[in-house]
N, C-alpha and C positions, 0 to 999 in steps of 0.2 A: 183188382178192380178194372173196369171194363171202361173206355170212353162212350159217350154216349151224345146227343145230340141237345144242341145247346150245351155243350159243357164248354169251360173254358180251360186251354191245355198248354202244356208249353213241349215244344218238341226240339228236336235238333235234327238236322237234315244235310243230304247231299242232294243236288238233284244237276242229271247229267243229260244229254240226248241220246236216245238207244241207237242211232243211226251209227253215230261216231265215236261215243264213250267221252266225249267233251265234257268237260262240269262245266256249269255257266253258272251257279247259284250253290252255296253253303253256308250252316253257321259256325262253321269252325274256321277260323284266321289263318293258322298254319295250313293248313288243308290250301287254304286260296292262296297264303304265298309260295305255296309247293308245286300247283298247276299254274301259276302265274296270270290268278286273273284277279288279286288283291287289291281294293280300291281302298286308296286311303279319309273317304268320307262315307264309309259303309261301316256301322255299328256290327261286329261278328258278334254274336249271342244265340243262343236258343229263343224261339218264334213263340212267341202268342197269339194262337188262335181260339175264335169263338166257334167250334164247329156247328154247322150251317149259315155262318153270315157271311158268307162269301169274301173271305178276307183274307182267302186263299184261292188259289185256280179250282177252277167247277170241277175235273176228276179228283184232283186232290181233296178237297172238301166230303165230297161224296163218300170219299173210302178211308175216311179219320174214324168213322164211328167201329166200334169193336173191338179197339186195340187195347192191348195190356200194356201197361207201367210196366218201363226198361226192354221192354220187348223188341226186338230189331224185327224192320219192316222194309219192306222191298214194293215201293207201288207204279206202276206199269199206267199212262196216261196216256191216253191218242191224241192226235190233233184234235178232234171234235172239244175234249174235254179241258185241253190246256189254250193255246194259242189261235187253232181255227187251221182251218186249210189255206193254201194261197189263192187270193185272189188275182186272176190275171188282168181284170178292171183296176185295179190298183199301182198297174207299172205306167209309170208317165213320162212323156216328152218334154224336156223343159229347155228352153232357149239357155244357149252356153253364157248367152250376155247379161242374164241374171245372177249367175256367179261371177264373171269377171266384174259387174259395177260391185259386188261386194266383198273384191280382193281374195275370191277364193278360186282354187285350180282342183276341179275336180276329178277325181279318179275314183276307178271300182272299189266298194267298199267303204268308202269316207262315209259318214255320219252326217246328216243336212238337216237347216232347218228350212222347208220350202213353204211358205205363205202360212207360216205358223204350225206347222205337222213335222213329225220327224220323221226322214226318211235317208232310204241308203242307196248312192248312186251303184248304178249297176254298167253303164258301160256309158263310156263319150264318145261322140261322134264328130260329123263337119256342123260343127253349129250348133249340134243338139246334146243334151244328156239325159239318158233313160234314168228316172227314178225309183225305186219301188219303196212305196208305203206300206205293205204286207211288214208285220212283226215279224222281227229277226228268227225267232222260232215256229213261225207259221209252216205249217203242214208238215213239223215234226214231232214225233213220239218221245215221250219222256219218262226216263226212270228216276223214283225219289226214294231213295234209303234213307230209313227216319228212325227214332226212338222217342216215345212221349215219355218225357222226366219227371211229367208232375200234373195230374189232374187238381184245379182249386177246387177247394170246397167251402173255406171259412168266407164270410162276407169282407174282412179287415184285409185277407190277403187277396183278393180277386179286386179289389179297390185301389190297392197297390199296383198289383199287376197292368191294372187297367191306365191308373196312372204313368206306371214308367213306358207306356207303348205308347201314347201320346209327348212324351218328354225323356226320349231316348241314352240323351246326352250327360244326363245327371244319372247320377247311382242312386237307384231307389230308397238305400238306408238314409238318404240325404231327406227326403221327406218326410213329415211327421204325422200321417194320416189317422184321422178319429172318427169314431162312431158313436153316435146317438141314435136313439127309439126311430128316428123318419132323416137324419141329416145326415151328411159326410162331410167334414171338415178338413183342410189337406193346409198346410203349410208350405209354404213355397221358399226354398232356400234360397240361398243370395246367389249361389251358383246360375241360377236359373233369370234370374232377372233381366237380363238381356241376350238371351236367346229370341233367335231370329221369329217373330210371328208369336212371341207367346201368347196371344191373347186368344188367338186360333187354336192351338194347342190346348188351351183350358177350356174354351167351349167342346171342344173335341173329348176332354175328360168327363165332362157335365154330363156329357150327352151319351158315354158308351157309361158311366156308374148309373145313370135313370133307365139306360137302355138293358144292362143285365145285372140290377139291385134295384129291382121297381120297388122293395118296401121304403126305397129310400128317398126323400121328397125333394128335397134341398141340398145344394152342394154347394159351400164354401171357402173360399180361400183366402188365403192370410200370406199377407207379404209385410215382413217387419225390416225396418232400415234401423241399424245401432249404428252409433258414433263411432269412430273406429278409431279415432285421438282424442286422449284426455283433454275433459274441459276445464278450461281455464279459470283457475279460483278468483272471484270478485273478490275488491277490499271490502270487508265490512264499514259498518259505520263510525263506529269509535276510531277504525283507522285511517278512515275520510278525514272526521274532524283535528285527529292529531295532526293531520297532514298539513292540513289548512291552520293550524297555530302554533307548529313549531317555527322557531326562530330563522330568519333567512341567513344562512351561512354567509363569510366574507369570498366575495370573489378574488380569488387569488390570479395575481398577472405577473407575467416575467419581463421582468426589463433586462437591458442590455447594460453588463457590468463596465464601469469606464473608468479604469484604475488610475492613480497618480502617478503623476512621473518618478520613479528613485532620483536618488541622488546619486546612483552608478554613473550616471554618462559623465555631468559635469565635474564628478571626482576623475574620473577617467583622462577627461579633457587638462583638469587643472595640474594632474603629474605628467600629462607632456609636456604642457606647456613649460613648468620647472624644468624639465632635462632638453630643452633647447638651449643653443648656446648665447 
């Protein structure tokens, strides 16, 4: 079976710069901590994509449609079609006193964030620091070695799929997603209940299940809160009222014992006194 456009596909991928043979992007984990560029809030898994929704780079996108299941691919992207060429309007001058009031020392290569834009200084001067905004892979060529693992076809599993790309963080078998005639219904495990923005992430699920399962009208979700300590048994009422007319027990108190004197001492006393002379 052939990918085809508007399908929805899951792949796995290297993708490297042709210039230099650098990997900057993969979904295999090992792979990243064997080139050493492993980030530990980066999900490693095979990709879901929707080909032609642009939810991937515009070559890549382009040249998903035709491929075979398990098939190893090798795809070749120019600047045009990945990152852009570099713009030379995009290197800027920026006063050194704008990083010193906010305790930074800047050098080539550092990562900035300048009046809300990311960008990477490129050299310092007497006063000044040259910025550039151009993307880190701007006006380079890229090669993406890929394999598609699994065209969806069923509506229950392209629903799933759709879900767990929206809610990364949770393993999809953690969901309990249902289908009716016009509705989808998803259950939301407890795992999930305080992730960062869920509320964004469910409009985000709403909106790719209406966007590629248009027979489907309505989307649902269901968050259930269980007790997680047993609840404490109430007295009933017969044991109410025994309560209130059993007999009131004698308060018991301790006192301090305060014994009689023997008659050791004064026996004691009276046989010295005899053996005086």
């Amino acid at each position: 079976m052939k990918t085809k456009e508007s399908d929805l596909i899951l792949i796995e991928y290297t993708a490297k710069v042709k210039e230099t043979g650098k990997i900057f992007d993969t979904s295999d984990a090992a792979l990243a901590k064997k080139v050493g560029n492993y980030k530990e809030n980066v999900i490693y898994e095979p990709m879901l994509v929707a080909i032609g929704a642009n939810w991937v780079l515009k070559g890549l996108d382009e040249k998903l449609v035709g491929l075979e299941v398990d098939q190893k691919t090798t795809i070749e992207i120019p600047p045009e079609g990945a990152f852009g060429n570099r713009d030379p309007r995009k290197l800027k001058l920026v006063p050194l006193r704008k990083f010193t009031e906010r305790k930074i020392a800047p050098y080539p290569g550092l990562e900035v964030d300048v009046d809300g834009k990311l960008a990477v200084v490129r050299s310092v001067g007497a006063g000044r620091v040259q910025v550039d905004f151009n993307p880190a892979l701007a006006g380079k060529s890229l090669i993406y070695d890929l394999v598609v693992k699994r065209i969806f076809q069923e509506p229950l599993e392209k629903a799933k799929a759709l879900t767990h790309r929206r809610l990364p963080t949770v393993p999809i078998d953690k969901f309990k997603v249902e289908l009716s005639e016009t509705a989808v219904k998803i259950n939301i495990p407890e795992e999930a209940f305080d992730l960062e923005r869920i509320q964004l992430a469910k409009r985000g699920v709403a909106s790719d299940l209406q966007k590629f399962l248009p027979e489907f009208d309505e989307v649902t979700f269901i968050e259930r809160y269980v007790r997680k300590e047993p609840k404490t048994a109430e007295p009933t009422k017969p044991e109410i009222e025994a309560e209130k007319t059993a007999p009131e027990k004698p308060v018991e108190t301790t006192a301090e014992k305060i014994e009689a004197p023997t008659s050791t001492s004064s026996s004691s006393e009276k046989h010295e006194e005899e053996e005086k002379p």
